[in-house]
N, C-alpha and C positions, 0 to 999 in steps of 0.2 A: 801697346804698340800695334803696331800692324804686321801685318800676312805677306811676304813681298810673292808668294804666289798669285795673292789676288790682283796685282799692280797690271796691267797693262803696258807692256812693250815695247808690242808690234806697232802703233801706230806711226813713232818716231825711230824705228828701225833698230830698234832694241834698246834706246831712249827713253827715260822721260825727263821731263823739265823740272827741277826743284828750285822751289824758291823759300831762300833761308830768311828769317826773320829774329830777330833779337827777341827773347823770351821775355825781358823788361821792358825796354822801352818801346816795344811793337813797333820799331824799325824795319824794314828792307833792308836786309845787308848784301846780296847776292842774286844769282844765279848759276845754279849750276844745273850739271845731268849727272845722272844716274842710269848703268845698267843693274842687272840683278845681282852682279857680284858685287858690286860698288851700296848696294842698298844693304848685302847682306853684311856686307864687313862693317855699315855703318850702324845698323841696331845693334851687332854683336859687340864694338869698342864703344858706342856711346861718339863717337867722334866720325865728324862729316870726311866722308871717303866720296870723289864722283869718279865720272870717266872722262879721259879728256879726249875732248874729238881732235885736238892735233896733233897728240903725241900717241893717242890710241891705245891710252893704256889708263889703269886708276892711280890716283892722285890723293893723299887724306888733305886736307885746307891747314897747315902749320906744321908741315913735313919740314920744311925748309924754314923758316919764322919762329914757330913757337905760338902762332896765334890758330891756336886750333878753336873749333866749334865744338863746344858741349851737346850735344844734344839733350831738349828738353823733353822736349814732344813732336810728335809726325802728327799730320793729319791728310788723306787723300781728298782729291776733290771728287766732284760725282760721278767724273765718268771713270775715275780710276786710273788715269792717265796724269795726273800731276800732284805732286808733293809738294808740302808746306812744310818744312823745319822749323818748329823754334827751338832756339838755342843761346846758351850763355857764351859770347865772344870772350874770346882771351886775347883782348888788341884789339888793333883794325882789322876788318875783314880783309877790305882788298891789298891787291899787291903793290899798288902804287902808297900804300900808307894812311891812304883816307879811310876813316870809317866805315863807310860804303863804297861798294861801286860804281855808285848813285854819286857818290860824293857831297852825301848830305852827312850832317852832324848825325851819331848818333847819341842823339839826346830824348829823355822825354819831357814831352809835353805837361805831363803830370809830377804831383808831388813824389812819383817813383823815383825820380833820380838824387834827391835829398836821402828815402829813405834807401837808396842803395847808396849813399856815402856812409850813412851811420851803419848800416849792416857789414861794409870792410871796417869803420873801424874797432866795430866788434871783435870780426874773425882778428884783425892784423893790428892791434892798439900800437898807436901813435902818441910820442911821448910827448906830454904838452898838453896834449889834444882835450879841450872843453869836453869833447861827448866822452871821451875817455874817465874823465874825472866824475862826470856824469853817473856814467854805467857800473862805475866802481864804487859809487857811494851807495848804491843799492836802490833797490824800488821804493822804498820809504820817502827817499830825499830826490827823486826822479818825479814823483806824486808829487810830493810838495811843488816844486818848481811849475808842474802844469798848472797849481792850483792857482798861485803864484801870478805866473801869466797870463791865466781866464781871468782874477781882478783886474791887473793892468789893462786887462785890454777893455774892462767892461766901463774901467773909469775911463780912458779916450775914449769910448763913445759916446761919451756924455759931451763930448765938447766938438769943436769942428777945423781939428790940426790934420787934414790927411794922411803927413807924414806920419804922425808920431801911431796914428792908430796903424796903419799898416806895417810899420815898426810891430807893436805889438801882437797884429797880427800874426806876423811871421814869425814870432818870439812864442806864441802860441801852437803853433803847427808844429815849428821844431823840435820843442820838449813834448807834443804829446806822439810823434815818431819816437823821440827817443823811450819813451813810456811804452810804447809796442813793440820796439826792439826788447827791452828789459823785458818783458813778460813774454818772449819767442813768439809774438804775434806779430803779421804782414799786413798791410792797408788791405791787401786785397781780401782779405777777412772780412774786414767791418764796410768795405762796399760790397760784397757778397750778403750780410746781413740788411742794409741799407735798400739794398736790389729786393732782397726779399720783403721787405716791408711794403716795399712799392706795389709790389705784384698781390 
């Protein structure tokens, strides 16, 4: 984490500008500010605390809601005058109920929002639920299933049905998410290693 003695102030009159960003999906959710009390109460809870300039006092984001900001990670930028938050939303960010205050979806772009549905229904199993029956039959039969779906998909590519190979596609990606769920691995693992190979 950071030093909020090293932060920079003065320039915005005892201000700086934070901008919170969704730790998963690398959304924008916000913007707020921060004085020093407001930064210090927010490393020390783990939960986004700003200042508000019209009521001139600190505020934490789900005082009133329930949709508090986890914080993930802080990063300053160079001159030491602006915050980056990432952070896990509990909700919408904003007050009007949207997502953002952008009022853009907060969605990702990437296969990260598949594997953050398998990851709740880890934590919070849902009855019924395929991944559920999945994760409970063990890793044994979770491997199967990927092996399972790399044939399927390796026989549609022998032929030239779009649908059905994208079908299988997909039917391949989701069991091997669930195969990295089941062994407490994150994607962001195996593009970390992928990264490295490249490099």
């Amino acid at each position: 984490m950071i030093d909020p003695a090293q932060i920079n102030f003065e320039k915005l009159n005892g201000l700086v500008p934070c901008v919170v960003q969704d730790f998963k999906t690398h959304k924008v959710l916000m913007l707020g500010f921060m004085n020093p009390e407001a930064l210090t109460k927010t490393l020390a809870e783990k939960k986004l605390t700003f200042y508000s300039r019209s009521k001139k006092k600190l505020w934490t984001k789900g005082e009133t809601s329930g949709n508090f900001l986890t914080l993930v990670n802080v990063c300053v930028d160079c001159d030491n005058d602006t915050l980056l938050f990432k952070v896990n939303p509990k909700g919408p960010a904003c007050h009007t109920g949207a997502d953002t205050c952008f009022n853009e979806m907060n969605e990702s772009s990437g296969l990260e929002f598949l594997e953050a549905i398998i990851a709740e229904r880890k934590l919070n199993p849902k009855p019924g639920s395929y991944t559920n029956q999945l994760l409970n039959a063990g890793i044994n039969k979770v491997a199967q299933k990927v092996g399972e779906e790399a044939v399927e998909l390796v026989i549609e590519a022998k032929d030239n049905n779009r649908e059905l190979f994208l079908g299988e596609a997909a039917d391949l990606m989701y069991h091997y998410l669930v195969l990295l769920a089941a062994k407490g691995y994150e994607l962001k693992e195996v593009l970390a290693v992928l990264k490295g190979r490249h490099s």
